[in-house]
C-alpha positions in Angstrom: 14.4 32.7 6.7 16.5 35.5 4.7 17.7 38.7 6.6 19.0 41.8 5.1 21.1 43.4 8.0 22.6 46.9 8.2 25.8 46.6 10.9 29.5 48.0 11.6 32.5 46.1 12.3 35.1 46.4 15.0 37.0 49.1 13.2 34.0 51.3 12.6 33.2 50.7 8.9 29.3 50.1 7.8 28.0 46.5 6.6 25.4 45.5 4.9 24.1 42.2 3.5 22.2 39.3 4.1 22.3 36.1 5.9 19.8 33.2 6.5 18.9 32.2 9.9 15.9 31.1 11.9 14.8 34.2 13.6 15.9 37.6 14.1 18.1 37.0 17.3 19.7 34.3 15.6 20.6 36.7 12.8 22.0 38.7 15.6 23.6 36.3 17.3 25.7 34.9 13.8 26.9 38.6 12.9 27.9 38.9 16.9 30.0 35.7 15.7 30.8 37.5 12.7 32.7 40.3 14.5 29.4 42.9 13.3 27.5 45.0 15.4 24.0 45.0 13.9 22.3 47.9 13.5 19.0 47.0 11.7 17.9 43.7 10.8 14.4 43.2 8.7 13.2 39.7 7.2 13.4 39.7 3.4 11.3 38.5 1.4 13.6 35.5 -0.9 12.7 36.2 -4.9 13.5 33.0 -7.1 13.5 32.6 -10.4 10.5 30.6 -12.3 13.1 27.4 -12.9 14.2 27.5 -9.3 10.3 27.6 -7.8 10.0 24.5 -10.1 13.2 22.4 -8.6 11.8 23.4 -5.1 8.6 21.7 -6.2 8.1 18.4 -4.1 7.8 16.3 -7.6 11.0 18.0 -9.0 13.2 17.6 -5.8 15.4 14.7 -6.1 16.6 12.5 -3.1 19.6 12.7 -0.4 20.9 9.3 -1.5 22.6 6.7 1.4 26.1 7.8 -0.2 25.2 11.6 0.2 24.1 10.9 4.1 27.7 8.3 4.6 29.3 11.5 4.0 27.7 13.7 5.6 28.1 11.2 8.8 31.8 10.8 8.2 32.3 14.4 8.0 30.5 15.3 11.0 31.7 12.4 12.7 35.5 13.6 11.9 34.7 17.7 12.5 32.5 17.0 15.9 35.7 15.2 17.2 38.0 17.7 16.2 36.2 19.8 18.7 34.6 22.5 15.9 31.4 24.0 17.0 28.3 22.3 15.7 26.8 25.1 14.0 30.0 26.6 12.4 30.6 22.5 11.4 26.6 22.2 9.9 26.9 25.6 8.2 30.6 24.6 6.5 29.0 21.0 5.5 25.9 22.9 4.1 28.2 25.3 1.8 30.2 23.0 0.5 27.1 20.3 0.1 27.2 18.8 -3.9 23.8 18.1 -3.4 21.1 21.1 -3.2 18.6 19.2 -1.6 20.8 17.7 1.3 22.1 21.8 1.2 18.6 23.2 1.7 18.0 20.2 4.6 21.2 21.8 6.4 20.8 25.1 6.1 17.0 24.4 7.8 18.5 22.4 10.5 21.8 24.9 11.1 19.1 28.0 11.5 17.1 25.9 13.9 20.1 25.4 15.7 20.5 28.6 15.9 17.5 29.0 17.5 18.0 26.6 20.4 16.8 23.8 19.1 18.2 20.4 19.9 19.6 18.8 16.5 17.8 15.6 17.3 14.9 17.8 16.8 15.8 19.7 13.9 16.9 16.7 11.9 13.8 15.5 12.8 11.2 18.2 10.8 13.0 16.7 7.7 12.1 12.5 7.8 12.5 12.1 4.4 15.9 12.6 4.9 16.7 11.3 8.9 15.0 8.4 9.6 14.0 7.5 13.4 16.4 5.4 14.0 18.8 8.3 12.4 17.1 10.9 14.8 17.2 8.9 17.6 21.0 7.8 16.8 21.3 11.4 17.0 19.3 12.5 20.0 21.1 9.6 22.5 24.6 10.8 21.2 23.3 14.3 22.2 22.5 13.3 25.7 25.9 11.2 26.3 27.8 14.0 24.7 29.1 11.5 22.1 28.1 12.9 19.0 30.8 11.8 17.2 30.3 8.4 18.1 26.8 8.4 16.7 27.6 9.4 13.4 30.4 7.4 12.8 27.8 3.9 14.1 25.5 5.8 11.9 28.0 5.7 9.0 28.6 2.1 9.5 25.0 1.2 9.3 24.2 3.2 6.2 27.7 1.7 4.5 26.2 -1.6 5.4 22.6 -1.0 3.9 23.7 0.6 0.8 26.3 -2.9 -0.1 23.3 -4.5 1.0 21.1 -3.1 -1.4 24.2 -2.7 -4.4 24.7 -6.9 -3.9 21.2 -7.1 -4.2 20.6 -5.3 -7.3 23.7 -7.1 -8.7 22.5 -10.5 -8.4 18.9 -9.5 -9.7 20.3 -8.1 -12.7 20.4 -11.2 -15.2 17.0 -12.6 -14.1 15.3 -9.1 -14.3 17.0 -9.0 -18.2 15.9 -12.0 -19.0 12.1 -11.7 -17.5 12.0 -8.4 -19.6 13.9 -10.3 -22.9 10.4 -12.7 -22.7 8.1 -9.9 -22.4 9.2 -8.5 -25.6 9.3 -11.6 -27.2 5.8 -12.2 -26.7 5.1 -8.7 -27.5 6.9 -9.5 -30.8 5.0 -12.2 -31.3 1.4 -11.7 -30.7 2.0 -8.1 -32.5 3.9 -9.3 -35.3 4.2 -12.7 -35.7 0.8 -14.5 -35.0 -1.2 -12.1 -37.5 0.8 -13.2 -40.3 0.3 -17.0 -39.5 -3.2 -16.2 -38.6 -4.2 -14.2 -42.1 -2.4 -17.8 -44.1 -4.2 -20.1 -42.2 -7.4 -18.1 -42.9 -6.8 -18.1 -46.2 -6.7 -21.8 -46.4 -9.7 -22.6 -43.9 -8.1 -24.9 -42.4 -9.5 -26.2 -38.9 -7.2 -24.8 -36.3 -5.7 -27.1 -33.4 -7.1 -25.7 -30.0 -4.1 -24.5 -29.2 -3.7 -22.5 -32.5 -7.1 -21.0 -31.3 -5.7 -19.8 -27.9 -2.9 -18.0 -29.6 -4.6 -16.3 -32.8 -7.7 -14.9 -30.1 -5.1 -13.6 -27.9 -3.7 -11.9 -30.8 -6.5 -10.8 -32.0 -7.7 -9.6 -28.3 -4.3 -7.5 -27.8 -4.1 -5.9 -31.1 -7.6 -5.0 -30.9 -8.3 -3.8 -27.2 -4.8 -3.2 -26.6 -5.6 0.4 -24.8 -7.8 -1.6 -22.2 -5.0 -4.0 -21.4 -3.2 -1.3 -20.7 -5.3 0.4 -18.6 -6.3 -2.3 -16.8 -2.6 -2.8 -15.9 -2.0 0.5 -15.6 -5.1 0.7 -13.1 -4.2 -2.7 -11.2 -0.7 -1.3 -10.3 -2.2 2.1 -9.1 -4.8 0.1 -6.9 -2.2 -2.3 -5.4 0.2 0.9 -4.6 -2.7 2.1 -2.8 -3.5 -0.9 -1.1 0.5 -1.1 0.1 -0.1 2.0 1.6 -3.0 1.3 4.1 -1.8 -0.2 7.3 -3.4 -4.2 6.6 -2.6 -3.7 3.3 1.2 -3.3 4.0 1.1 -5.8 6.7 -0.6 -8.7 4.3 1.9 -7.2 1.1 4.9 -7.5 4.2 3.8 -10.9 5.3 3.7 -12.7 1.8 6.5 -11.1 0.2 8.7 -12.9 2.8 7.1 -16.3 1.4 8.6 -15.6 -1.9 10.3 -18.8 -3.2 14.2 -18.2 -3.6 14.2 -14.8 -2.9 11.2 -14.4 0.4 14.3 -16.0 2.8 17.1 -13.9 1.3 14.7 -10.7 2.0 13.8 -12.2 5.5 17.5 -12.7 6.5 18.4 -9.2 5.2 15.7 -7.3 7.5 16.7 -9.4 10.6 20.4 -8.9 10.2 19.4 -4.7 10.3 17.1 -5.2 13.1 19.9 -6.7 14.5 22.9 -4.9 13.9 20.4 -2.0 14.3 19.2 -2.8 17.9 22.6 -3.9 18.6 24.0 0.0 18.5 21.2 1.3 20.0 22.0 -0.8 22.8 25.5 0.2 22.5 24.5 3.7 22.6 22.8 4.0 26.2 19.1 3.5 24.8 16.5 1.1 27.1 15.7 -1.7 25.4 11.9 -1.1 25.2 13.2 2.3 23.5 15.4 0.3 21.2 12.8 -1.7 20.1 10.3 1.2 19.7 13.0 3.0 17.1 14.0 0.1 15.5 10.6 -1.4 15.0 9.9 2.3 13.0 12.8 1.4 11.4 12.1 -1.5 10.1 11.3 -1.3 6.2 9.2 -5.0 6.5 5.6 -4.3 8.4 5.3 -8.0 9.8 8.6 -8.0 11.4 8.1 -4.7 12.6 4.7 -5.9 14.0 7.0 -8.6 15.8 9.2 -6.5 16.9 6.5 -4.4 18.6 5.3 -7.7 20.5 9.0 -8.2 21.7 8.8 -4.6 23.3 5.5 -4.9 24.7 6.9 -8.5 26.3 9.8 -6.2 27.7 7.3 -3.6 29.4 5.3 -6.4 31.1 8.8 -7.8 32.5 9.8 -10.4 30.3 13.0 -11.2 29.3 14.4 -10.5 25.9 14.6 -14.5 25.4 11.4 -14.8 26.2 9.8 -12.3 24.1 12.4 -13.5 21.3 11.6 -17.3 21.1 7.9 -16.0 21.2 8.6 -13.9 18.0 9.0 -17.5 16.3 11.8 -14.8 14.0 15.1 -16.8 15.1 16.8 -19.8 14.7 17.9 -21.7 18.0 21.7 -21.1 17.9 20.6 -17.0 17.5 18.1 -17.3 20.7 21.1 -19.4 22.4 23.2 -16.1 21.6 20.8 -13.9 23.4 21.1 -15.9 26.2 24.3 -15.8 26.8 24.3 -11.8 26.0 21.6 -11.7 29.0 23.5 -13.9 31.2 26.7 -11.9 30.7 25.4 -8.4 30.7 26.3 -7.9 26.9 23.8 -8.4 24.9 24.7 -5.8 22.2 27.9 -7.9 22.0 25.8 -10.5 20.8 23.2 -9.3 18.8 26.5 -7.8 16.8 27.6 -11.6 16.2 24.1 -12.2 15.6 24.0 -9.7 12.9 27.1 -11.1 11.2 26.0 -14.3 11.4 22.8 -13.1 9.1 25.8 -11.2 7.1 27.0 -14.5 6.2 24.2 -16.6 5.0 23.4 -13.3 3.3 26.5 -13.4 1.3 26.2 -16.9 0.7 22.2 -16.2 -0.4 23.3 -13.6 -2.9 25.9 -15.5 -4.0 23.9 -18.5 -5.0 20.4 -16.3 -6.2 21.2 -15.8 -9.5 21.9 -19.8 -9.8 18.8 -20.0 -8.1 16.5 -18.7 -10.5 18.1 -19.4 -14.0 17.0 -22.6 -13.7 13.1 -21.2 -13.1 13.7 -19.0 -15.9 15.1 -21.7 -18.2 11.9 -24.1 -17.6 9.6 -20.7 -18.2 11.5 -19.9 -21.3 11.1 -23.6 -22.6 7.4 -24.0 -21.6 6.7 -20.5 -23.6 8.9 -21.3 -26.6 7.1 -25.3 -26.9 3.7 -23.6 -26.5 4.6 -20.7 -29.3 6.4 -23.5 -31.3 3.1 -26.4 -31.4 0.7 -23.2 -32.0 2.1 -22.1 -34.9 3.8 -25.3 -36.7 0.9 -27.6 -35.7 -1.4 -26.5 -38.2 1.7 -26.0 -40.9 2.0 -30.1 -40.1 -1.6 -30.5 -40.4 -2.4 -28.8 -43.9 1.2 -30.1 -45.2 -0.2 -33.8 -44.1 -3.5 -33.0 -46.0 -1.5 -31.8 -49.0 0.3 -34.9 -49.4 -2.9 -37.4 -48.6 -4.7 -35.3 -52.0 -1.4 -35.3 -54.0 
């Protein structure tokens, strides 16, 4: 909230202005801070501009991207060690923010600061922006008083995700080109290229080969119902977002997409190296493990590992061991629930989910390395089945009437 403030300073002299703070007393207490002895202090009402009420708009507002938040978590990582105050650091960071949406986020959390709330807390009215696992990163580094050891593991983890993600998009980059190259060709083709052989071969009345017939009607279907094709695609992808969104229908979408072929393992080793690596600092950080689970089970982006990971924590609340509950999971390889053994045995198992998680890192790297030789082939065989059946459906009949040409002449 925005408060206009009437005050004087230490040497006598009137101020006025206006500051933005959570409540009234936290007002107070910033011009206290401030050196300013307030005299009145009354809410004002914020006016904005017609373009700024738009960009505030939920629709309008962009994102706090993962490089915006490894900043932000270096910087607070570097100031909370330094020994700054939190608020003075949150309000600095919040100033001198590039991004206005990560600005506005701060500025809420700094003014509920400033009115006793916990930061885990604050951070946590804004989940769009903090995760769980961020919050509770967050909240456990409050209660240790090793905030700035949270934010730098939570720095490492988001630097992690985003190369993740970057590697990802990288190796996907030629296949996705080339699946959209063939959808334009075909596009070409039934729009352009089929009617003209289609009105010729009318013209001559000949007798089509069946596959001559598949083509010319799907030509003929898409240039002349083209606006229902396009709503029923348009329609089947709103219907299957929807679906995604309900809880089984996330939980089927999860379960399958890990069955992919070339990519469902790459996506399945990804999300078990973060559950790892993820579980692995929570650990690290002080948090019980049935707490650890909890978070990173929120965490995790993938519903059906997420669902196993649930089953893991519920094993540890009934007094199983983290083996146990592991190898029941059916999620790891033996040499990874070997690991965990020895991280039980020896009192370290955050050691060794850590080597557990690099051990993912590298068949990852290795996985992305090898996925765009992977599924060139798969794209070379679907490029030569589509170019054969485009090739026999349109020079089939040429063969044809140029065979019946010949028998007459």
């Amino acid at each position: 909230m925005q408060f206009f403030y009437r005050g004087k300073d230490t040497n006598g002299s009137l101020k006025q202005g206006s500051l933005i703070a959570g409540n009234a007393d936290a007002a107070a207490a910033e011009l206290m801070r401030r050196g300013i002895t307030p005299l009145t202090i009354r809410e004002q009402a914020e006016t904005r501009s017609l373009s700024d009420r738009v960009n505030r708009l939920a629709v309008f507002r962009g994102k706090v991207t993962l490089d915006e938040l490894i900043v932000f978590c270096r910087q607070m990582h570097s100031l909370t060690r330094a020994g700054i105050p939190l608020i003075r650091t949150m309000r600095g960071l919040a100033e001198t923010s590039r991004s206005p949406v990560l600005a506005d986020v701060l500025d809420d959390v700094t003014a509920r600061l400033e009115g006793g709330t916990a930061m885990a807390a604050a951070m946590q009215a804004h989940p769009d922006v903090f995760s769980d696992m961020f919050v509770a990163m967050i909240h456990v580094g409050e209660n240790t008083g090793r905030l700035d050891d949270a934010f730098k593991r939570l720095a490492d983890i988001l630097e992690l995700e985003r190369d993740t993600k970057r590697r990802l998009k990288q190796a996907m980059r030629y296949p996705m080109f080339v699946v959209v190259a063939l959808l334009a060709a075909l596009m070409v083709v039934n729009f352009l290229v089929i009617p003209k052989f289609a009105t010729v071969f009318n013209k001559l009345g000949a007798d089509l080969p069946f596959l001559t017939q598949v083509l010319v009607g799907t030509s003929n279907f898409l240039l002349g119902y083209w606006y229902v094709v396009l709503f029923a695609v348009a329609s089947g992808g709103l219907l299957l977002r929807q679906w995604k969104q309900t809880e089984q229908g996330r939980l089927t979408w999860d379960r399958y997409k890990l069955r992919l072929p070339v990519i469902g393992n790459l996506l399945e080793l990804i999300t078990l190296s973060r559950f790892a690596r993820n579980f692995a600092s929570m650990l690290a950080a002080g948090m019980p493990v049935n707490h650890a689970l909890t978070v990173v089970a929120d965490a995790t982006d993938n519903a059906w590992i997420a669902l196993h990971i649930r089953d893991m924590r519920a094993g540890v609340e009934r007094g199983e061991s983290l083996l146990r509950t592991a190898r029941q999971s059916d999620m790891f390889t033996p040499l990874i629930l070997q690991m965990i053994a020895v991280g039980e045995e020896t009192g370290a198992v955050d050691e060794m989910l850590t080597n557990v998680a690099d051990f993912y890192d590298e068949d990852i790297d290795y996985g992305l390395k090898r996925l765009a030789e992977s599924i060139e082939p798969i794209l070379i065989v679907a490029m030569g089945i589509l170019v054969l059946i485009l090739a026999l459906g349109v020079f089939l009949p040429i063969w044809d009437l140029g065979s019946a040409a010949m028998g007459r002449g």
